[in-house]
N, C-alpha and C positions, 0 to 999 in steps of 0.2 A: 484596500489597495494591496497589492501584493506585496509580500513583504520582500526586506532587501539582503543583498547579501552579504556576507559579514567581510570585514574588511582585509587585506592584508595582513596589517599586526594581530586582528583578533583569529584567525586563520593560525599564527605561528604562536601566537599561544596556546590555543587549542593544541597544535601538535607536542608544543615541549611539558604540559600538563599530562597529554597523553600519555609522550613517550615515559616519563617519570613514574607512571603511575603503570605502565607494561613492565618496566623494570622492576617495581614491587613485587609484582604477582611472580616475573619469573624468579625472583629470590625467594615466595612465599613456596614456590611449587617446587623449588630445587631441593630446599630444605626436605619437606616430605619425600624426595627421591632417598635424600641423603638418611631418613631413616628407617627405608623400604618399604615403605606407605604401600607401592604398587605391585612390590613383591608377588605376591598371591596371584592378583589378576591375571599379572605376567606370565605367571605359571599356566593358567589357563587361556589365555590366547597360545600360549607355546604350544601347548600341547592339539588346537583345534586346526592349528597351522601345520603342524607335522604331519596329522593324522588325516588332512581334509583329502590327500589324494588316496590311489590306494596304494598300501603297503608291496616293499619289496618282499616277494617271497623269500623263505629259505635257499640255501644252497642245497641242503641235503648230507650233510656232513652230520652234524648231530643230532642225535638219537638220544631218547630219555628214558633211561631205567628204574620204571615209576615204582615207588614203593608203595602200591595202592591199596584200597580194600580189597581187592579179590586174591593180592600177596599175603594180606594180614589174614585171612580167612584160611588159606591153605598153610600157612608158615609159622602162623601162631603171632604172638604181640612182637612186639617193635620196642628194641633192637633184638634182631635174631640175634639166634646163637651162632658165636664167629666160625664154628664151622659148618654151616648154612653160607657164610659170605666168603668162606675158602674153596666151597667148593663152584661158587658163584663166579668168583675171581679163574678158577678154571677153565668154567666154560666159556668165559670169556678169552680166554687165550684157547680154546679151541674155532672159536668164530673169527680169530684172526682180527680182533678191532684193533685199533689203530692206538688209543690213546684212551685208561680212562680216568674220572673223577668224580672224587666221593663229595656231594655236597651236603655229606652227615659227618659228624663227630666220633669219633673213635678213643675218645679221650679216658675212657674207663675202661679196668681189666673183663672179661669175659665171669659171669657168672660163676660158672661151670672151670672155669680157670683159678677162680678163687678158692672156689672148693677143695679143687685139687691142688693146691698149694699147701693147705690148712692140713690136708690128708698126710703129704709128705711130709710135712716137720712131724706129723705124731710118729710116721712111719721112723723118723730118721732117730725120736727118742726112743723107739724101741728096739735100735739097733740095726734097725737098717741102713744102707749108705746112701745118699742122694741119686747116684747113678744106679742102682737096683729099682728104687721105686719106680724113677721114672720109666724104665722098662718093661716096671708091672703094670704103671694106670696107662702105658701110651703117651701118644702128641695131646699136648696141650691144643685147643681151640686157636687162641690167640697164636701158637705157632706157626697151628696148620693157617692161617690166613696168612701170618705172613709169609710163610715159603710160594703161597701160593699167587701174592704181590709179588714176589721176588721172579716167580717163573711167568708170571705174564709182562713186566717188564715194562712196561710204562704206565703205572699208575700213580696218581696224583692223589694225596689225602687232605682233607682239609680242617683246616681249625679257624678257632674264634675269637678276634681280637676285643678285649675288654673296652666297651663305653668309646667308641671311635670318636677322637676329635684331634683340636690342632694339636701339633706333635708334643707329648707328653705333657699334658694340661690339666687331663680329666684327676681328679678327686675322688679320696674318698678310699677305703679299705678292700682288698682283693678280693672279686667275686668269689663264690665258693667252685673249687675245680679249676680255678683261674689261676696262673703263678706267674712271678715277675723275672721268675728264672731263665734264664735260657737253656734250652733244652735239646742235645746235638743228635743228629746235625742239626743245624739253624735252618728256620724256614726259607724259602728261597727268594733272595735278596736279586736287585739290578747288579749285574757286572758292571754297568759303570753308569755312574749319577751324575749330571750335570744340575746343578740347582746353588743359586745364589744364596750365602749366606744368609741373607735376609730372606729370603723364602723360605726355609727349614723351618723355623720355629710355625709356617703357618700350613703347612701340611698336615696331614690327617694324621694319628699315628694314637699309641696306649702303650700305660707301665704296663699290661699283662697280657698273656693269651692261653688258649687253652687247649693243649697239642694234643695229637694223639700219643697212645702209651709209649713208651721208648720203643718197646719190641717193633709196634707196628710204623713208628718214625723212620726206623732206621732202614726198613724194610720196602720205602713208598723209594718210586723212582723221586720226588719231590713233594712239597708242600705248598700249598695257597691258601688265604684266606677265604672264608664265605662272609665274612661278615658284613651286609648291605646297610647304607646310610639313605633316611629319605630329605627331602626338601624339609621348608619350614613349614610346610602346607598338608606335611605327614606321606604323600606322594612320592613313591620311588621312582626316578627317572635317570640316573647316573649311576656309573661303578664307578669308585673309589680304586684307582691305577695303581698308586705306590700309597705304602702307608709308616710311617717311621717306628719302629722296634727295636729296642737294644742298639741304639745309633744306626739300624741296616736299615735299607730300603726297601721295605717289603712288599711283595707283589699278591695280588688276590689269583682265585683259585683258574680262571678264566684264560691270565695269563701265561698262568704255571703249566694248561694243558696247552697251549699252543704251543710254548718252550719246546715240551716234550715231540710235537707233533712237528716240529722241524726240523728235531733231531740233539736237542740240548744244546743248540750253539748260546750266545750271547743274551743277554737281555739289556737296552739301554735306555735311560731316557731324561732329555736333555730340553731342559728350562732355560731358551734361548732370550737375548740381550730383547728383544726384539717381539716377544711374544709367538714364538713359532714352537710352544712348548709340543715335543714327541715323542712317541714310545716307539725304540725300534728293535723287532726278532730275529735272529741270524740264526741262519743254519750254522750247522757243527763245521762249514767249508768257510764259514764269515760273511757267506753270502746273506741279501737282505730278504726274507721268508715274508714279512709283515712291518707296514708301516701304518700310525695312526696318529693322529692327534690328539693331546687333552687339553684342559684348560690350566690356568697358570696353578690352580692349586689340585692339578693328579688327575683331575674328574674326567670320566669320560661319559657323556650324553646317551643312555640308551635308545637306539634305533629300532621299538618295537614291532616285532613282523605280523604280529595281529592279538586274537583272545587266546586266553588259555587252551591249550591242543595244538594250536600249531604248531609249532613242535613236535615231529611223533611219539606218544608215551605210551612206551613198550613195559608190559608187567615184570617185575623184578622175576616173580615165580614163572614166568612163560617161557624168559632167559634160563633160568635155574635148570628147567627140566626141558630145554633144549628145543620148544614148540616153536621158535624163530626159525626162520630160512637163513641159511647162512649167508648168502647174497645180503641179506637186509642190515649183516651187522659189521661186515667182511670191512676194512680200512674205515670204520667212522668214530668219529668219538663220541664215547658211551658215556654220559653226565647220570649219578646217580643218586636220587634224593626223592624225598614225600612228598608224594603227592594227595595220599589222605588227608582227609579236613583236619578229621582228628590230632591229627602228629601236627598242627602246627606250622611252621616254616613257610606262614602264606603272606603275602602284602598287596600293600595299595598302589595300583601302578595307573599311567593312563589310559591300563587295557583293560582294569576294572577290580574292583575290590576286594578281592581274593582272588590275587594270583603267587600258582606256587615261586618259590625261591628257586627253586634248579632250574626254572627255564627263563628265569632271568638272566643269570648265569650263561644258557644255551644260546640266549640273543644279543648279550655281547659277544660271543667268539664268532656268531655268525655275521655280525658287524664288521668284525675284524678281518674276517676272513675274505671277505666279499668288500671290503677298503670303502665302508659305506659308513663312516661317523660321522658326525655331527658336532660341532665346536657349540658349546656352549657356555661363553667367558664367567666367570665365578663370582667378578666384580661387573659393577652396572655404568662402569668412567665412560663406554662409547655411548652406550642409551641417554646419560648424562650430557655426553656432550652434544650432541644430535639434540636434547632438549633445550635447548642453550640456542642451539642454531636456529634450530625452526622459531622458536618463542623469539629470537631476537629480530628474525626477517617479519613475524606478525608482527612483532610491535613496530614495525618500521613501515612495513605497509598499512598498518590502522591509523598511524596518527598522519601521514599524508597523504594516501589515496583515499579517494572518495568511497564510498559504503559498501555501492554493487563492486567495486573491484577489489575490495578489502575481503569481501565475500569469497570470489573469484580464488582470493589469495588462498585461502585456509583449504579451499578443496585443493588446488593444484600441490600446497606443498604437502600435505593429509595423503592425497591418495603418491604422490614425487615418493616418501619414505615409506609406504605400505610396500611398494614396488621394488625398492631398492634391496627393503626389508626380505622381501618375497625372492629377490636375484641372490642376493646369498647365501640365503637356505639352499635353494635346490642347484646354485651352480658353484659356487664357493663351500656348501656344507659347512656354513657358519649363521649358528640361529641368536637374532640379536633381538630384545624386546621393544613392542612398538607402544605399548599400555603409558608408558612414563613421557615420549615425545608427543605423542598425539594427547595427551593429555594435557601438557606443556601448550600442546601449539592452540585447541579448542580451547583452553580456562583462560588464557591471553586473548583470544578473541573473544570471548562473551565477554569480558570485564570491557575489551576496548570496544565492544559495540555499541554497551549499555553507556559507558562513559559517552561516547560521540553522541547516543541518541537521546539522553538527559541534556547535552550540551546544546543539541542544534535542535529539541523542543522549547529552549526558553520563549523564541521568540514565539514561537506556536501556542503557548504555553499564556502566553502576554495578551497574543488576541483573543484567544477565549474568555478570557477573563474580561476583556475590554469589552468583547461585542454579547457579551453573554446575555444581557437586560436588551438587546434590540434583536437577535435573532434565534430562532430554533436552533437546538445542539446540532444537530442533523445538518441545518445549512452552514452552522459553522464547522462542523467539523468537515464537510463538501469546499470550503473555504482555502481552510488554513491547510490540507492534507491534500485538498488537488488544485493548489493556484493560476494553474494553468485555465482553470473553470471562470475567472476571473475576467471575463471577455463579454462584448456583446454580444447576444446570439441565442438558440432554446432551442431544443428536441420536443416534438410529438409526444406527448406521455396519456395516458389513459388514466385520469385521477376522478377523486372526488373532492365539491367543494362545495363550502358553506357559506350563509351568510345569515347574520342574526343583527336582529336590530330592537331598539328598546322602542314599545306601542307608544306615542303618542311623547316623544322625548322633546318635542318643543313646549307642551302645554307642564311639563313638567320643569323643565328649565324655566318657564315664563313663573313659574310659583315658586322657586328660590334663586331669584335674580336678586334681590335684597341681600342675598349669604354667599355669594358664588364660589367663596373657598368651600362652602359644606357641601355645593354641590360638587364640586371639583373631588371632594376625599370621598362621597357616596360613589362616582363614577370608579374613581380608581378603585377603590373595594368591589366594585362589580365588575370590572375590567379583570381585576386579579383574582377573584373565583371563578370568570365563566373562560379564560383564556388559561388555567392552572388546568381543569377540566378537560380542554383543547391538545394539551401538551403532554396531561397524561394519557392520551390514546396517539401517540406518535404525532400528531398533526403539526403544520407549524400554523403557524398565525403570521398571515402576510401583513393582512393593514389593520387598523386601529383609525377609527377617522370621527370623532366625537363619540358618537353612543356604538358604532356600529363597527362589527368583526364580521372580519374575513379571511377563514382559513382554510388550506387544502391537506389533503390525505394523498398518498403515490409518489411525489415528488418532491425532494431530491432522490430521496432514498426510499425504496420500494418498501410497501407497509400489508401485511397481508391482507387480503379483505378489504381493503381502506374504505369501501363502500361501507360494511358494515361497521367499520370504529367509527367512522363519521355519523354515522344513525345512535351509536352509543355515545359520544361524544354529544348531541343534543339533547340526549333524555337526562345524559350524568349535569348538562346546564340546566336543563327545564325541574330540574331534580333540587340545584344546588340553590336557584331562584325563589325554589317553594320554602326551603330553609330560612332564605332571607325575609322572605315576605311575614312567616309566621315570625322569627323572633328581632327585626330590626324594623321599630316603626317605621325607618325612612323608606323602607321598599317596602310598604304593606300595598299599596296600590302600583308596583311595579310591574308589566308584564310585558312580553318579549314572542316576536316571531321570528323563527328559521327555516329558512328553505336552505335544500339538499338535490345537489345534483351530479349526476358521475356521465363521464364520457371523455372524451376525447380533448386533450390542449396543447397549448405551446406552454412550458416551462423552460425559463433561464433566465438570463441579464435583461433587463430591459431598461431602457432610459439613455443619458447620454455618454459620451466617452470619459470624463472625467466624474460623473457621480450617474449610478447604476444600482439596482437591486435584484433580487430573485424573487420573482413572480408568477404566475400562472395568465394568458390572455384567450381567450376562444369562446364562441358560444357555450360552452359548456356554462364557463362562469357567466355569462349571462343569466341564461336560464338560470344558473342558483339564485344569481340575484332577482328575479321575475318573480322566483318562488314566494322567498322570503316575500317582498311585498303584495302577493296574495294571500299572506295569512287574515292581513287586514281585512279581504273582501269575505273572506269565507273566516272570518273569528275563530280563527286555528293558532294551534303553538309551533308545529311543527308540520312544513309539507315536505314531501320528496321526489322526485321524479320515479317514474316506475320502473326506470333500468336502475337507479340504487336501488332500489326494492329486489328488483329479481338477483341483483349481487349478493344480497344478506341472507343469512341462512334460516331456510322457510321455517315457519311457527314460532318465530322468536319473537314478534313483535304483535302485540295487537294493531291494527290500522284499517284504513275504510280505503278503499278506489273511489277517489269524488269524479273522475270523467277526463274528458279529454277540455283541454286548456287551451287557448291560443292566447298569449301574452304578447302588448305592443312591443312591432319592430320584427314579432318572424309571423312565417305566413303558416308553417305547420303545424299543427296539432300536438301538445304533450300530453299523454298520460300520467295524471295524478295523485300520488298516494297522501293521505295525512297517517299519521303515524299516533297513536293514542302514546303507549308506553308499552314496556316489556311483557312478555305472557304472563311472569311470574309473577309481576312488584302487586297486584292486589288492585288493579282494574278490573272492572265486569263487564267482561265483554258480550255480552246478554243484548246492549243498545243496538251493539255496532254490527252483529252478526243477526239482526233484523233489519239492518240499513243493507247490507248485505242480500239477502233477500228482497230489497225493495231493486236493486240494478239488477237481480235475476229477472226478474217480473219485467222490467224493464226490455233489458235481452231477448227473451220469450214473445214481445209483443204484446204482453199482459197491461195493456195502458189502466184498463178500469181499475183490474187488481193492485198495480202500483199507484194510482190513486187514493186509492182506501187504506194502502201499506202505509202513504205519505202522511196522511191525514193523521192516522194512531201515532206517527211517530213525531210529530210535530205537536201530539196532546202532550203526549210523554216526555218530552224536553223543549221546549217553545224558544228558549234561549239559543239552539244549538246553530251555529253559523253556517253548516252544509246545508241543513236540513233548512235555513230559511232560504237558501241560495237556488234548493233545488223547488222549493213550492213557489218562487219566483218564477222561474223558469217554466213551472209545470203550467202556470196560470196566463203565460205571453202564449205557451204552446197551444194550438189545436190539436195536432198531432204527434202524439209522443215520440222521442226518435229510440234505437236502441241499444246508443249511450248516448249521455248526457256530456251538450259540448257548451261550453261557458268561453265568451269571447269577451275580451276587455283592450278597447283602444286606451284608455288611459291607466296612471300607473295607480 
C-alpha cells in the first residue's frame, strides 16, 4: 500500500533537527575560513576571473630599459661601470624622457672608484695634497653618474627594504649591506598619512634598508623602494603602497616616479573611518594628478596587461649608443632593470613564472595612470559574511521546502553571488572571493540533503525490509521509489517467461503423505535453489503455487537479453537439480520440466482495488505454460519457443528444432526448440546434430532417407522422447510432411 505521509509534528521535527544540524556545518566551515583553509583556491579563481576577459592594453607611457643579454655581451658583466650608466643618464636627457627609474641597486661604491680612492691617500702620503690628485686621476665614476642624475633631473633610485612585514616586527640580525640608519635625505615618505593608530603596527614596514651610496642619494631627484611581496601561495599579484621606516611612511619606487611625473607635488594617503582607504598625487599647483585605491593594509591589486614583453623592452645598449628614435622615448617614463635570466630579479606572477621585476613595477604605474585598479580587501570579514548569509538562507530553505526546491535554492543563490561577485569586479573594481561562500552554501546542502534523504528513506527503508521475502528487489524497489505505480492497470512489454514444474509431484506427495512436514522442508529446499537461480539472472519470480514456478525476464525493469538469462536461468536449475539428485537421497528420483517463451504481454497491477500484485497476462505466458507441460509428451527438460531461441546469441547452446506444435486452446502453429545445455559444459552433440540431419532429409523430401536416419537413431537411444514422438508420427504418416507438426487436444 502506498506509504503515508509523515505528520505535522514529525514534519517540524524533521525541520528543527535539520536546522541544528545546518548551523553545525556552518560553524564547522566558518572556522576553516577563520584559518584560511580556502585561501589558495581563492587566489586561483581570482586570478581566472580577472584574466577570463581580455587584458587592458597599455597606455604607452612606459618603456623599459632592459638590461639584457645582447647589453651584457657588448657592455661586459653586470653592474657596469658607473660611467657606462653616466653617460646613459645622458642620453637619456638628450631623448628628452620624461621621468626615470632605476629598478637596480646602487648601494655600492664603483669599483674603479675604489681604487681610486686607495690611489689618493697613497698619493696624499707622499705629499701630495687631496685637491692635486684629484686633478691628476680626473672625475670619479660615481661622480660622473651623479652629475649626470643631477642634469637629467628627474630620476628616481631605488633601494631595498629588509624582510618586509607588519611594521617593524621582522627579526633577527642586519642583512649584510643592509643598515638601520637612516641615511639623508630620507627616502621619500607621504606628505600627509591618515591611518588609525590601530592600523600602524599592522602595515608593512622593516628595521633596515639598503640605499644607494650617499653621493648617488643625494644626487637622485628621489627615492622608492623595489622591494616586492608575494601571496601565501608564493604568487606576486599586489604592490605594497606605503611601507613604515624610521616612523615615515615610505612609498615604493612606482609611486615615487609618478610623484615626479606630476611635478613633485603632494603624496597622500588616507585610511578612511569607513574603509575608502586612498592614495592621492598632486601636482606642484595641489591639483589632483592621480587617484587610486588600496586596501586597508597599503596593497594595491596588480592589474596585469599580459606575458612578459608587453611592455616595450628597449636594450639598455641600443639606448646607450643612441640606435632609439627619439620619438619613441621623447616624454615617457624609462623604468630600468634586468631582464636577463641570469641577473635574477624574476617572479611568479599570474602572467607566469618568470616574470621580470621592472615590469611589474611598469604595470602598476600603468594602472595608476589609466585609474584602472583593482581593490582587493586584505581581510576575508565580507567573503565571511556572505558565507553566513548564503549558508543561513540554505539551511532555511533545506529544512522546510521540499527537495526539488531546496535544489532550485542552492543554484539561484550559487549562481545570485557569482554574479554580484562578477558586478563588482568589472563595474565597482572591487575583487571579492567566491571559493569560501559557495563553499559555505554547497557543504550546507549536501549535509542537509543527505540528512533529509537518510530521514525520508526510513520508511522506504522499512518496506524493503518488510516485503523483501515476497517480492523481487527490482519490483520492490519499482514500489517504494515510484508509488504512484501502485495502481490498477499494465503496459505492453515484450518479455520472456517461464514455467517449471516438478514430473510427476502428485505420485510423489502421495509417497510422503505419512511425513508431510519432510515433504514440506524438501519442497522448500527446492523452492529456494531453483527460485535463488531465478533471481540471480535478474528474473523475478511471480507465483509459487505447490511445486510449480513462474517467473518473467523484461519487466519491471528492463533485463538485457532477458530471452537469453531466461534459457541460462533453466540450465543453471536443470544444473542445480542434478546436484540435488546426486547428493540428497530425497531428490534422487526428482525431475523437472520447463518451458520458455518470449513475446509480447501485459505487465502491472492486476487484481482488485484493495489487494493487487505485479504480474504478467497474455498468450505469451500461455504458451510458456503449454511449453512446460509438453516436456511430459516429448521426455524433455527444457522446451522453448523459437523466437527465445532466435533472441539468444547463436552457438551458445546445444538444442534440436522438434517441429511445429499446436497446443490446446490456440489454433496456430509454434515452432519448437528443446535445448540440451551449453556448447561448452561437456554434452556431445554428435546425437543431436544427426537428429539435425534427419529434419534436413525431412525438408529435402528425402522421406525414405529420413526413414533410415529414424531408424539408426532410435537403435542408438531407444529411450529418447523426440525421437519416439517422431517414429510415432512417422508410422500414422503415409506421407512424410516437410516439417514435423505434433497436435495435442489435451494437456
Amino acid at each position: 500500500m502506498p506509504a503515508k505521509k509523515p505528520s505535522r509534528a514529525g514534519q517540524f521535527k524533521f525541520s528543527v533537527w535539520a536546522f541544528l544540524l545546518g548551523l553545525g556545518v556552518l560553524a564547522g566551515v566558518y572556522w576553516l575560513n577563520y584559518k584560511t583553509f580556502f585561501q589558495n583556491y581563492d587566489y586561483l579563481t581570482d586570478d581566472a576571473r580577472m584574466y577570463f576577459h581580455a587584458t587592458t592594453k597599455p597606455l604607452g607611457v612606459v618603456k623599459i630599459a632592459a638590461i639584457d643579454d645582447k647589453s651584457i655581451a657588448e657592455l661586459g658583466q653586470w653592474p657596469f661601470r658607473r660611467s657606462i650608466m653616466a653617460e646613459f643618464e645622458r642620453k637619456l636627457a638628450e631623448y628628452k624622457v620624461a621621468v626615470v627609474g632605476y629598478d637596480v641597486l646602487f648601494s655600492e661604491q664603483d669599483n674603479f672608484d675604489a681604487a681610486r680612492d686607495s690611489l689618493i691617500e697613497r698619493m696624499e702620503k707622499s705629499g701630495v695634497t687631496k685637491v692635486t690628485a684629484n686633478e691628476m686621476l680626473g672625475q670619479g665614476n660615481d661622480e660622473a653618474f651623479a652629475d649626470a642624475i643631477k642634469t637629467q633631473g628627474s630620476t628616481i633610485l631605488g633601494y631595498s627594504l629588509g624582510s618586509l612585514d607588519a611594521n617593524g616586527r621582522t627579526k633577527g640580525i642586519v642583512e649584510t649591506g643592509f643598515t638601520s640608519d637612516l641615511i639623508l635625505p630620507a627616502p621619500l615618505s607621504y606628505n600627509l598619512a591618515r591611518i588609525p593608530g590601530g592600523l600602524v603596527r599592522q602595515l608593512y614596514g622593516s628595521k633596515w634598508y639598503r640605499p644607494p651610496t650617499p653621493l648617488l642619494n643625494q644626487a637622485a631627484y628621489s627615492t622608492g623602494y623595489v622591494s616586492i611581496d608575494s601571496d601565501q601561495d608564493g604568487v606576486m599579484r599586489a604592490q605594497i603602497m606605503v611601507a613604515r621606516f624610521h616612523d615615515g611612511n615610505r612609498v615604493p619606487l612606482s609611486l615615487a616616479i609618478l610623484r615626479a611625473l606630476a611635478g613633485g607635488g603632494n603624496l597622500m594617503i588616507n585610511f578612511g573611518a569607513l574603509g575608502d582607504q586612498k592614495v592621492t598625487i598632486a601636482t606642484a599647483q595641489g591639483q589632483v594628478a592621480a587617484e587610486f585605491p588600496v586596501n586597508e593594509y597599503g596593497q594595491m591589486l596588480v592589474k596585469f596587461r599580459g606575458v612578459e614583453g608587453t611592455f616595450p623592452h628597449i636594450s639598455f645598449t641600443d639606448i646607450l649608443n643612441h640606435r632609439v628614435p627619439d620619438a619613441e622615448l621623447r616624454g615617457k617614463i624609462i623604468l630600468v632593470g634586468a631582464t636577463a635570466r641570469a641577473l635574477g630579479d624574476r617572479f611568479v606572477t599570474p602572467m607566469g613564472a618568470d616574470f621580470p621585476g621592472v615590469e611589474i613595477h611598469a604595470n602598476a604605474i600603468d594602472n595608476i595612470l589609466q585609474n584602472d585598479v583593482i581593490v582587493r580587501p586584505a581581510s576575508n570579514n565580507l567573503e565571511s559574511l556572505w558565507g553566513l548569509v548564503l549558508g543561513l538562507l540554505m539551511v532555511t530553505a533545506a529544512s522546510f521546502l521540499p527537495a526539488n526546491f531546496t535544489a532550485m535554492t542552492v543554484l539561484v543563490l550559487g549562481g545570485s553571488y557569482t554574479l554580484i561577485a562578477r558586478q563588482m569586479l568589472w563595474t565597482n573594481h572591487r575583487l571579492i572571493g567566491i571559493v569560501y561562500p559557495l563553499v559555505m552554501l554547497v557543504s550546507t546542502y549536501i549535509v542537509m540533503a543527505g540528512f533529509r534523504y537518510y530521514e525520508e528513506n526510513k520508511e522506504k527503508r522499512y518496506l524493503r525490509h518488510a516485503f523483501e521475502h515476497y517480492l523481487h528487489p527490482s519490483v520492490i524497489a519499482s514500489v517504494v521509489d515510484r508509488p504512484e505505480g501502485l495502481k490498477l492497470g499494465g503496459e505492453r512489454r515484450t518479455i520472456s517467461v517461464l514455467f517449471a514444474d516438478i514430473v510427476n509431484y502428485t505420485g510423489l506427495s502421495e509417497s510422503m503423505k505419512s511425513d508431510p512436514a519432510a515433504l514440506v522442508t524438501m519442497l522448500n529446499e527446492y523452492m529456494t535453489k531453483m527460485t535463488d537461480r531465478i533471481l540471480e539472472s535478474e528474473g523475478v519470480v511471480d507465483k509459487i503455487r505447490g511445486d510449480g514456478i513462474m517467473a518473467f525476464w523484461g519487466a519491471p525493469n528492463d533485463v538485457p537479453n532477458h530471452a537469453q538469462a531466461a534459457i541460462d536461468a533453466a540450465l543453471a536449475m536443470l544444473t542445480e537439480l542434478k546436484r540435488l539428485n546426486e547428493n540428497d537421497p530425497r531428490f534422487k528420483h526428482v525431475d523437472i520440466g520447463i518451458g520458455i517463451a518470449t513475446g509480447e504481454a501485459i505487465a502491472g497491477n492486476f487484481g482488485g482495488a484493495n489487494r493487487f500484485d505485479y504480474s504478467v497476462i497474455g498468450d505469451t505466458v500461455n504458451l510458456a505454460s503449454r511449453l512446460e507441460e509438453l516436456t511430459r509428451k516429448f521426455k524433455s527438460h527444457l522446451l522453448i519457443s523459437r523466437e527465445t531461441f532466435s533472441r539468444a546469441v547463436a552457438g551458445r547452446y546445444i538444442r534440436r528444432d522438434i517441429g511445429l506444435v499446436r497446443v490446446k486452446g490456440k489454433q496456430e502453429k509454434v515452432p519448437v526448440v528443446e535445448i540440451i545445455g551449453h556448447a561448452n559444459d561437456g554434452v556431445d552433440p554428435a546425437f543431436y546434430n544427426r537428429f539435425a540431419h534427419l529434419t534436413e532429409l525431412l525438408h529435402d523430401g528425402k522421406a525414405d532417407d529420413a526413414r533410415a536416419t529414424l531408424s539408426n537413431l532410435q537403435q542408438e537411444n531407444p529411450t529418447d522422447g523426440v525421437i519416439h514422438m517422431y517414429a510415432e508420427r512417422f508410422a500414422e504418416l503415409k506421407e512424410l510432411p516437410r516439417e514435423m507438426v505434433f497436435e495435442f487436444d489435451t494437456k
